[in-house]
C-alpha positions as CSV (number, residue, x, y, z in Angstrom):
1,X,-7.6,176.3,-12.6
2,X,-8.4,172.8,-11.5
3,X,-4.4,172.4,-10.3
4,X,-4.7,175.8,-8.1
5,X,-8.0,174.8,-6.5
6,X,-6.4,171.2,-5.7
7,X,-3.2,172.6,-4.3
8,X,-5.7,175.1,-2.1
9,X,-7.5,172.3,-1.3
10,X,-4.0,170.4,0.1
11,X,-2.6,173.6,1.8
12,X,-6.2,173.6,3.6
13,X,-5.9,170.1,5.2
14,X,-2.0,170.3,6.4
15,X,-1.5,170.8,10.3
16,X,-0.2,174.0,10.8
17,X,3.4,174.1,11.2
18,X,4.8,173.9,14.9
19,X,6.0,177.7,15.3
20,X,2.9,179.0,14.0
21,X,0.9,180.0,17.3
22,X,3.5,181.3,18.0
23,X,3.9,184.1,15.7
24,X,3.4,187.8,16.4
25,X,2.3,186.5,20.1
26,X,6.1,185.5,21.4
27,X,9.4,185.0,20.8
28,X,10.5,181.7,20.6
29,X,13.7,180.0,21.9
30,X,14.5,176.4,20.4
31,X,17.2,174.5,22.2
32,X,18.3,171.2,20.3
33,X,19.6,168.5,22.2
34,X,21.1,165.1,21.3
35,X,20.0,163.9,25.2
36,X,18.6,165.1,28.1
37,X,22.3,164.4,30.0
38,X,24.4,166.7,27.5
39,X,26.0,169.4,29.2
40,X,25.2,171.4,26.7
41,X,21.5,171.1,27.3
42,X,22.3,171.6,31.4
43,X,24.2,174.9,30.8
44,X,21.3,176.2,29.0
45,X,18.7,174.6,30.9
46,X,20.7,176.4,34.6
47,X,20.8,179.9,32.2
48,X,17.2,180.1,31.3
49,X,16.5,178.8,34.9
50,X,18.4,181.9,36.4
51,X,16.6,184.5,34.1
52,X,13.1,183.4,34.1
53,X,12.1,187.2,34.8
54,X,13.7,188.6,31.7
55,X,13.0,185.4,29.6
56,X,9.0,186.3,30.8
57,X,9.3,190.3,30.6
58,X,10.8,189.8,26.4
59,X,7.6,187.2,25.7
60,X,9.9,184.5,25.5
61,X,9.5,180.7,24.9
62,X,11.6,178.0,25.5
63,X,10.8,174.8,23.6
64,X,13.2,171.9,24.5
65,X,13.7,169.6,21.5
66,X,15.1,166.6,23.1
67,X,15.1,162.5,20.8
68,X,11.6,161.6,20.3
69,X,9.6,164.8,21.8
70,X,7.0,166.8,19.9
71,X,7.9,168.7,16.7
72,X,11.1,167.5,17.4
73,X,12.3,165.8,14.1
74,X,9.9,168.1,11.9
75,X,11.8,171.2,13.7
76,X,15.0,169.5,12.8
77,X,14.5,168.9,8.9
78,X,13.1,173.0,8.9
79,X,16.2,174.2,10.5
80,X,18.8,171.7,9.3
81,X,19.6,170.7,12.5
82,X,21.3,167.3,12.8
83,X,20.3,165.0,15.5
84,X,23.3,164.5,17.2
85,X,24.0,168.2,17.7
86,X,23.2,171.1,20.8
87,X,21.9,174.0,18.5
88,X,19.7,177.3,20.0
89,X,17.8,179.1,17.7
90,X,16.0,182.4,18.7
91,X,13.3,182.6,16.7
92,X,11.5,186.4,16.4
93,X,7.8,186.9,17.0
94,X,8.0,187.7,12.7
95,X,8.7,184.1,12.6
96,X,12.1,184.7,11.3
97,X,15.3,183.1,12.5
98,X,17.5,185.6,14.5
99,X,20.5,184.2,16.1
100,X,22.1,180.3,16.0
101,X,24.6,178.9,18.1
102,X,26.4,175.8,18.6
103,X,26.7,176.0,22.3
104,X,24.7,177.5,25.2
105,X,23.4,181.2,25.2
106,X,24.1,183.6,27.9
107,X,21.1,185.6,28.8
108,X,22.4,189.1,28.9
109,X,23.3,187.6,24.4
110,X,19.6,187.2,24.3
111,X,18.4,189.7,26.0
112,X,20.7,192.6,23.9
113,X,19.6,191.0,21.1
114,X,15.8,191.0,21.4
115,X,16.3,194.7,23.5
116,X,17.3,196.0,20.1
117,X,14.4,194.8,17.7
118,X,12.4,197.5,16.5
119,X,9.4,195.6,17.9
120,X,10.9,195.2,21.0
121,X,11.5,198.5,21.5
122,X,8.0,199.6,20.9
123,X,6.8,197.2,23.7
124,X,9.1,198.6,26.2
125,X,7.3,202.4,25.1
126,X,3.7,201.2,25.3
């Protein structure tokens, strides 16, 4: 009893995790950089740049996670991504990881994707 009251007790005082506003309010898209300057980074920086409308229209976010930003290294250690690498993670509005690459992500990928979630697709009939 005392050991389930004092891990209530800890839960109660951690800081949310980073994606946690986000959930069941908007999609989330995390792009992993090693440096500002990777091509990589660029590339998906110019695509997301291009399809602002669509990236807006499907509730998505963009979070940059660049050496030494916000949530950076603690979004790193959750997804096993290593510092030195270009990763994009779309992250669903259930929280739930729903598509990883190593390399930048067209928009019409994205889009496809997300058009087909069963959430998604109760949006669009609202």
């Amino acid at each position: 009893m005392i050991a389930i009251f004092l891990l209530n007790a800890f839960l109660a005082f951690q800081p949310n995790p980073p994606l946690e506003r986000y959930r069941w309010k908007q999609r989330v898209l995390l792009v992993f950089a090693p440096a500002e300057t990777a091509k990589a980074f660029s590339d998906q920086k110019t695509i997301i740049r291009q399809n602002e409308a669509g990236f807006q229209e499907r509730e998505l976010v963009v979070l940059d996670l660049l050496p030494g930003g916000k949530n950076t290294e603690a979004l790193q250690q959750q997804f096993g991504v290593k510092p030195q690498e270009f990763t994009v993670i779309l992250i669903g509005k259930d929280g739930g990881e729903k598509l990883r690459r190593p390399a930048p992500v067209a928009a019409k990928e994205l889009f496809d994707l997300i058009d087909s979630m069963p959430m998604r697709q109760r949006e669009r009939n609202e």
